[in-house]
N, C-alpha and C positions, 0 to 999 in steps of 0.2 A: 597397272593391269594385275589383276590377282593371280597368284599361280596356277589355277585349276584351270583359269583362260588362257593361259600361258599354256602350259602342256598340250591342251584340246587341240589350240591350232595347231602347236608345232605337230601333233598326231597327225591332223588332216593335210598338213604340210607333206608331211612324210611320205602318207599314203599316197598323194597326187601323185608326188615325184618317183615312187617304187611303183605305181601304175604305171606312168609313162615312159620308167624304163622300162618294165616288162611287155608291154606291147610298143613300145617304138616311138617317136613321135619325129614333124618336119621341123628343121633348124634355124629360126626366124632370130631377126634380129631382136623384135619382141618380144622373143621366147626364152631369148640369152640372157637377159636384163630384167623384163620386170618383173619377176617374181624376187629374184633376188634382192633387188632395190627396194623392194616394200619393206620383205622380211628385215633389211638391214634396218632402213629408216626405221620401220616401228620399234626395231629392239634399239636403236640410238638414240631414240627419243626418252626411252627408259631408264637406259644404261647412262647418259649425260647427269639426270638429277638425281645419279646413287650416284656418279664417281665421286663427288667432293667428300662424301662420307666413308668412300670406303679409306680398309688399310692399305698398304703396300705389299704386306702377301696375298690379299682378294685382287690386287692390280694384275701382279706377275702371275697368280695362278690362272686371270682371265688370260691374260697373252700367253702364256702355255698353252691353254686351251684354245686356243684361237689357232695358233700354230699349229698345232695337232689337226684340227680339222681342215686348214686350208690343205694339208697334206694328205689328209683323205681326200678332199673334194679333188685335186690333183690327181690322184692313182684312182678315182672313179670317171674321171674325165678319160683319161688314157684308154679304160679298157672298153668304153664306149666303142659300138662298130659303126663307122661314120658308110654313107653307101648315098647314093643318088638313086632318087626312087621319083618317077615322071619332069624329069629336071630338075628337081628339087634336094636339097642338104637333106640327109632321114638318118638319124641318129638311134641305136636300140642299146640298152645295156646287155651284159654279157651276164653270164653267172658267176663270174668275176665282180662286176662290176655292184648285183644283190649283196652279195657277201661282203666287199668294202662298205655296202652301204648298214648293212646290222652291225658292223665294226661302228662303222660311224655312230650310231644310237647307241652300241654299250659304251663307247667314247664319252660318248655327252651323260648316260645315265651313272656307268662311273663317276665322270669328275664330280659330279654332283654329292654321289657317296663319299667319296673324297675328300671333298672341300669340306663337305659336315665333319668326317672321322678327322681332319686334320685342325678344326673349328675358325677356317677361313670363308666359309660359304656367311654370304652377307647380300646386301641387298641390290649389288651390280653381281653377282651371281645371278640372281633369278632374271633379275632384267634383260641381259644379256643374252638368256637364250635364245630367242627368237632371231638376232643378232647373227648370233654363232651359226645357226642354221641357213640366213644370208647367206652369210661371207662362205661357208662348205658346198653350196650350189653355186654362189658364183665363182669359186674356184674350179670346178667340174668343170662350167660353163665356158671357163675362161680357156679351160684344156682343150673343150671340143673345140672353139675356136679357131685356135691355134692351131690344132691336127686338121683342121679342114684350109686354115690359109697353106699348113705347111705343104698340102694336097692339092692347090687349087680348087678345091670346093667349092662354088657359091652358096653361099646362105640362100633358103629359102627366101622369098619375095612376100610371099602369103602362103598359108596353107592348104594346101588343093582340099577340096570337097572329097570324101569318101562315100 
């Protein structure tokens, strides 16, 4: 996938997920998973036929990177306000939770300047993006989870008609 295809999505990726925390959305078992599962598969499918090329510091700087963002997705998962709205799980981000999330995009836009200035950006760099953005929502995703079993929450079933 070319990087300018690369970017675009992760853009519209972005903006989905910063609409939907800005106005709220219901917390479905489909909602927890497949977005995340795409994004990772498409960027695994990328990132598998650059890893036998790459180096060993484009390796460790991706698992830094990786690292880095499951911890963002984590403290954006946290500051998530979980609440029951018509029986339903109903998740909204906080202004908390905006701000981890532009942390997260200069994270990602960083490493990027990074791996060029340090001249480890290679071609499971680019790959991988899409990837990284995954595995940072479903880390989120994995937090709301969690704070809603630690709660007795039920997950949304479907999501009610507005």
């Amino acid at each position: 996938m070319s990087t300018l295809v690369l970017v675009l999505v992760g853009a519209l990726v972005v903006l989905r997920v910063l609409g939907k925390q800005l106005t709220g959305s219901f917390v479905t078992a489909k909602s927890l998973v497949l977005m995340p599962a795409i994004l990772i598969v498409i960027g695994l499918g990328g990132a598998v036929a650059t890893v036998g090329a790459a180096r060993p510091s484009e390796i460790l700087f991706f698992l830094v990177d990786a690292a880095v963002v499951v911890g963002l997705g984590l403290a954006r998962g946290a500051t998530a306000r979980l609440s029951m709205r018509d029986g339903n799980l109903f998740q909204k981000g906080t202004p908390v939770t905006i701000v981890l999330w532009l942390a997260t995009i200069a994270v990602r836009v960083g490493a990027g300047f990074l791996g060029h200035a340090l001249g480890i950006e290679g071609a499971l760099t680019a790959a991988s993006a899409l990837m990284l953005f995954g595995i940072t929502i479903a880390a989120q995703n994995a937090m709301i989870y969690f704070r809603a079993q630690q709660r007795r929450l039920p997950l949304a079933t479907a999501v009610p008609r507005r």
